[in-house]
C-alpha positions as CSV (number, residue, x, y, z in Angstrom):
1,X,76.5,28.0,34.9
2,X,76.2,25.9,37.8
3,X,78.2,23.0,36.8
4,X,81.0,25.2,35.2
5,X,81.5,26.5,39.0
6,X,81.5,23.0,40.2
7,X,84.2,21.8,37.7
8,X,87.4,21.7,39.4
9,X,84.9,19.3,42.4
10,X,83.7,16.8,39.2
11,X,87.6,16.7,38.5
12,X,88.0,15.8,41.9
13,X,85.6,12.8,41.5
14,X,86.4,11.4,38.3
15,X,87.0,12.5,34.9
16,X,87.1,9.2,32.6
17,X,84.0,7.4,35.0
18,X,81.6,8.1,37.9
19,X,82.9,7.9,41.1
20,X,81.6,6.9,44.7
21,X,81.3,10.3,46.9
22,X,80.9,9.9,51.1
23,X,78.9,13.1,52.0
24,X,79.2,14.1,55.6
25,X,76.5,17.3,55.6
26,X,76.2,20.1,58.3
27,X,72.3,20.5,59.3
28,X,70.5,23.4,58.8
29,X,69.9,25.3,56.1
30,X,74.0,24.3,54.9
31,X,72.0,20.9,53.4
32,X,69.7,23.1,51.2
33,X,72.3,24.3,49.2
34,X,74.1,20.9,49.0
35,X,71.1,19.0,48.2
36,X,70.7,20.8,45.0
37,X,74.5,19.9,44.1
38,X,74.1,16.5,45.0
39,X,70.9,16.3,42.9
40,X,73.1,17.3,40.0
41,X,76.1,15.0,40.3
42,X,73.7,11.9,40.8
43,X,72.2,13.0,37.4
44,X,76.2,12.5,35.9
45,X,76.1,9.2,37.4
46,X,78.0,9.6,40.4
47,X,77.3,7.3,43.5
48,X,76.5,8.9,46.5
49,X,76.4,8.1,49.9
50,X,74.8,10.9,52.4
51,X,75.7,9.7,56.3
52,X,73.4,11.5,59.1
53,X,72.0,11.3,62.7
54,X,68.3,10.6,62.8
55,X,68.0,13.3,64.9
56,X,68.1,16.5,62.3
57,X,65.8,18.7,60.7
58,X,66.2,18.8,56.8
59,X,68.5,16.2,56.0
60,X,66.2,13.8,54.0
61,X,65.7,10.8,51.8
62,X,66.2,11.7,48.2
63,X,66.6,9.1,44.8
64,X,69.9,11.0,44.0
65,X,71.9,9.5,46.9
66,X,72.2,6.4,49.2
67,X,71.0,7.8,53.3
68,X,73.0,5.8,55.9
69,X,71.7,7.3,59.1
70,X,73.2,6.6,62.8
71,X,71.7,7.6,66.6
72,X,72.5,10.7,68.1
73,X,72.4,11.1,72.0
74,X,70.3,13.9,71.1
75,X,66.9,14.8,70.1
76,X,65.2,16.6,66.8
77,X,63.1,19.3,70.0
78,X,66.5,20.3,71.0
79,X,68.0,20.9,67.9
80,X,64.7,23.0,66.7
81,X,64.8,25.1,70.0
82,X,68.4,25.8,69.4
83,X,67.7,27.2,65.8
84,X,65.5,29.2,67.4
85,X,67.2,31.0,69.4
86,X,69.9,31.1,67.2
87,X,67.3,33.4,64.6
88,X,66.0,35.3,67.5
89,X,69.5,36.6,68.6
90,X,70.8,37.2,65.1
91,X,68.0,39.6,63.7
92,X,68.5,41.4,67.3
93,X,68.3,45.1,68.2
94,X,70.4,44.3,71.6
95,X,73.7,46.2,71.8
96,X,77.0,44.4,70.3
97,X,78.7,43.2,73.1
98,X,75.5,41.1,74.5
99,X,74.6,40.1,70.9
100,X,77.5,39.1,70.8
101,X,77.9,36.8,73.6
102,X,74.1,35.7,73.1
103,X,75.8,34.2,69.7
104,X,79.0,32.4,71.0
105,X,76.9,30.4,73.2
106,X,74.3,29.6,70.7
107,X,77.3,28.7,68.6
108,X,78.6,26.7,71.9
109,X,75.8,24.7,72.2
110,X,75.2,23.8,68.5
111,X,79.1,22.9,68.6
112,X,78.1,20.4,71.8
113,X,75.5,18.8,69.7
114,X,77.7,18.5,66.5
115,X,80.6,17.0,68.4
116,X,78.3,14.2,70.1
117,X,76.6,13.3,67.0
118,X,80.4,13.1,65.3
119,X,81.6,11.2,68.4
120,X,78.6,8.6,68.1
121,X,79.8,8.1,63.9
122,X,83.0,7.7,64.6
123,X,83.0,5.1,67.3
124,X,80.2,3.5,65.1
125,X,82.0,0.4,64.0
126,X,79.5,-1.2,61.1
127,X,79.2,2.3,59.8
128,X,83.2,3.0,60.0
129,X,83.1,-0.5,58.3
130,X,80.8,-0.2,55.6
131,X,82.7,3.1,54.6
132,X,86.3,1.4,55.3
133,X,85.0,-1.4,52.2
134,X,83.4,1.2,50.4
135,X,86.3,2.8,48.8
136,X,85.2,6.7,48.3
137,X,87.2,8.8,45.9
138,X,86.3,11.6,47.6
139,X,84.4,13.1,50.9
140,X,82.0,16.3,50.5
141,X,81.8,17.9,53.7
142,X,80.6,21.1,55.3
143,X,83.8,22.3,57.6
144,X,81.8,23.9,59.8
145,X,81.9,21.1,61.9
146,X,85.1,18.9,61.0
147,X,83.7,15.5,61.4
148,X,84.1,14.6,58.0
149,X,87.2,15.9,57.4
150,X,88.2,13.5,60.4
151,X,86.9,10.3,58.7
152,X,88.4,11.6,55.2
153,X,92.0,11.8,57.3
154,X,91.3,8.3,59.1
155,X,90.8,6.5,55.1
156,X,93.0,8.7,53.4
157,X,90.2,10.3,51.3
158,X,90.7,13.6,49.5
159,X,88.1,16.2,51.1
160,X,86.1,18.9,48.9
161,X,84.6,21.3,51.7
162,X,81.5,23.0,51.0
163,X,80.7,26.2,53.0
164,X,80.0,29.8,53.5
165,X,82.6,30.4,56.3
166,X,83.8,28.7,59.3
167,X,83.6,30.9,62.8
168,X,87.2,33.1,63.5
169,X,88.6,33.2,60.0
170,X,89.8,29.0,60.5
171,X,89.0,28.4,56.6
172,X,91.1,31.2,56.0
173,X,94.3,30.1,58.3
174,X,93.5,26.4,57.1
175,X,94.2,27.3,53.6
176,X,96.9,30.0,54.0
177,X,95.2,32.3,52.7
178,X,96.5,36.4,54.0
179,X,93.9,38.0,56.2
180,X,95.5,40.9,57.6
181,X,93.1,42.3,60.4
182,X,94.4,45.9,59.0
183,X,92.5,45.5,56.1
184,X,90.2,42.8,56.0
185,X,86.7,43.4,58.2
186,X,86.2,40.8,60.7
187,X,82.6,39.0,61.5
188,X,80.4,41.2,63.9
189,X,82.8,44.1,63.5
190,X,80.3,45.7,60.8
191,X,83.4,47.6,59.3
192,X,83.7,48.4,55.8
193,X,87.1,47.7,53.8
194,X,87.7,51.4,54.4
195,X,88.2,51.8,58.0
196,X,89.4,54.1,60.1
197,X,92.4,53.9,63.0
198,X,89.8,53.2,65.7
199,X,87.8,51.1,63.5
200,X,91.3,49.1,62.5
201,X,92.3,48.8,66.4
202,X,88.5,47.5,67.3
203,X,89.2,44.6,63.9
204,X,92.4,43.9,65.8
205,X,90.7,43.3,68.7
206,X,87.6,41.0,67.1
207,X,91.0,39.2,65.4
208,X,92.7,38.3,68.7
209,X,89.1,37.4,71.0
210,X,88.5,35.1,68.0
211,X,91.5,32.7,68.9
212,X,90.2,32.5,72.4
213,X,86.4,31.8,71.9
214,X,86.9,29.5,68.8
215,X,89.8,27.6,71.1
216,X,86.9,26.7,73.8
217,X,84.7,25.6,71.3
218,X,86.4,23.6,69.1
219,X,88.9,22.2,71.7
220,X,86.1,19.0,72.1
221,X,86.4,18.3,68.2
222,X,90.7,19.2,68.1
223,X,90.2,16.5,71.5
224,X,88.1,14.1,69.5
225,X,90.2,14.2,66.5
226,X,93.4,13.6,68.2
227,X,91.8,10.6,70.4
228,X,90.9,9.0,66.7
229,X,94.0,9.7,65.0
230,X,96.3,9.1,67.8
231,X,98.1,12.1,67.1
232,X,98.1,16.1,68.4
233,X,95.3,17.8,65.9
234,X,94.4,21.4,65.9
235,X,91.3,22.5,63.7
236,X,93.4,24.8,61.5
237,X,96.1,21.5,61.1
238,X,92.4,19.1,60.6
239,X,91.0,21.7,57.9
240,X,94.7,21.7,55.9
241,X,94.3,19.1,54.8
242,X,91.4,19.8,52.0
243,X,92.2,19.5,48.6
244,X,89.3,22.0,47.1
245,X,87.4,24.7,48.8
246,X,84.1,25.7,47.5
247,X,82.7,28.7,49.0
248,X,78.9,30.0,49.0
249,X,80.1,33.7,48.6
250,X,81.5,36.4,46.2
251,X,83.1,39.7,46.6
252,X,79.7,41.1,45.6
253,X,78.5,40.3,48.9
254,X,81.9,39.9,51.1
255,X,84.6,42.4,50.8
256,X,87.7,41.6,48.7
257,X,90.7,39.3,50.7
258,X,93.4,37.3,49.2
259,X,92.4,33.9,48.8
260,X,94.5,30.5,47.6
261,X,94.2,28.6,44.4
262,X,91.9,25.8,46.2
263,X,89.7,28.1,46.6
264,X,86.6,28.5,44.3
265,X,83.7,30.8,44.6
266,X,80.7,29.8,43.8
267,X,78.1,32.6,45.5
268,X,74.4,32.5,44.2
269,X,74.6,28.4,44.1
270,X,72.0,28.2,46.7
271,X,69.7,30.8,44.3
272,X,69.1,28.5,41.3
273,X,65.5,28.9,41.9
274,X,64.7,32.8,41.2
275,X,61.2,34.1,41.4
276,X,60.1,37.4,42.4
277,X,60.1,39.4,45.7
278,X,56.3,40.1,46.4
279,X,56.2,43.8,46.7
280,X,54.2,43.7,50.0
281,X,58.1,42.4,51.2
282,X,59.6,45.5,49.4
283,X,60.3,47.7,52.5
284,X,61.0,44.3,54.8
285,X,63.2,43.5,52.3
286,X,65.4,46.8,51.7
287,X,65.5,47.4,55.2
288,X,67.3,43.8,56.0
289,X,69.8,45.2,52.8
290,X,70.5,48.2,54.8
291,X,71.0,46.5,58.1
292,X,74.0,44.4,56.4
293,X,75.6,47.5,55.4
């Protein structure tokens, strides 16, 4: 099952030999579920390359890949405090507005982080280098933070994104895919796909802040990436420029949009390894199910 998701991405690579793959990963728990992929395209014989600061927290040394790591002007305390308090506010009880808010600057200051440690690769010149002489067939990225689509752009390397979602719909714009606000619920706005007038004119609203507070935080990577390229880049213009996009959801979970062809679903990757819920957890564990509702 899980490589007959990942088949048009092994296409990608190679179809008559193993290929050499530049992985640019998001920290977090978005390396978890790329790990295990990673894992399984080194078993076909694939080369891999993983780049990352030495400053994260779960990116590690593994037999299935090559680690090339680089300094961040940053350290591993600050990045564990940040998740922190990025937990703390999302399992809130606060009131929407101040969760809110208590979000986009978590989100602010993981995106400050992100775009020094992509700043500090790019301008990295054995590492730029070593990838320039390299010649990848392909770079498998997390958009969430475009640094790899960047280098992919700079060496002419086709991009396979990896990801859940990126912040204010951009994954969806990037890939021009229809996401009317009339009809499809927006993050935060806790709206089914049934909604009524007042519930459609409060989407609209979430729909039009979104370009706003996704403009002030990704203006230092659109800055970045223009400065690199020598040429005017927005996010949604950077992200257009993937050739396959495969997503860590399903309609089971998300509610049904329109979506292109390079798009692939691929929800319940990340939950190859089953076992039981303990039923101690039971009312923890329905509760958190109603919550999402």
């Amino acid at each position: 099952m899980l490589m007959a998701l990942l088949l048009p991405f092994l296409c990608c690579l190679s179809t008559a030999a193993a290929g050499k793959l530049l992985v640019i990963p998001m920290d977090g728990s978005h390396w978890l579920s790329m790990k295990e992929v990673l894992a399984e395209l080194s078993r076909r014989g694939h080369e891999i390359v993983v780049v990352a600061p030495d400053s994260n927290i779960l990116i590690d040394s593994s037999e299935s890949y090559t680690m090339k790591k680089y300094s961040a002007p940053y350290k591993q305390e600050e990045m564990e405090e940040l998740l922190h308090s990025i937990s703390m506010t999302s399992f809130s009880e606060e009131p929407f507005l101040t969760r809110f808010l208590g979000i986009w600057e978590n989100f602010r200051k993981t995106s400050a982080l992100f775009h020094a440690a992509c700043s500090s690769l790019l301008y990295k010149k054995e590492l730029m280098k070593f990838i320039e002489d390299s010649q990848f067939d392909a770079v498998f990225t997390d958009p969430m933070t475009p640094c790899g689509q960047i280098v992919a752009l700079h060496f002419s390397i086709p991009t396979v994104f990896f990801l859940r979602g990126v912040p204010c719909s951009v994954d969806i714009y990037a890939a021009q895919s229809p996401s009317p606000p009339s009809y499809v619920p927006r993050l935060f706005s806790f709206s089914t796909d049934h909604m009524t007038f007042s519930e459609r004119v409060k989407n609209l609203l979430i729909s039009i802040s979104e370009y706003f507070t996704c403009s002030i935080i990704f203006s230092p990577f659109e800055r970045l990436a223009s400065d690199f390229l020598q040429k005017p880049m927005t996010l949604t213009q950077l992200l257009s420029h993937g050739s396959v996009w495969l997503k860590r959801t399903d309609f089971v979970f998300d509610y049904p949009m329109p979506v292109m062809p390079s798009m692939v679903f691929i929800g319940g990757i990340n939950c190859g390894k089953k076992k039981l819920i303990p039923q101690q957890e039971w009312p923890w564990y329905f509760l958190l199910i109603l919550k999402s509702q």
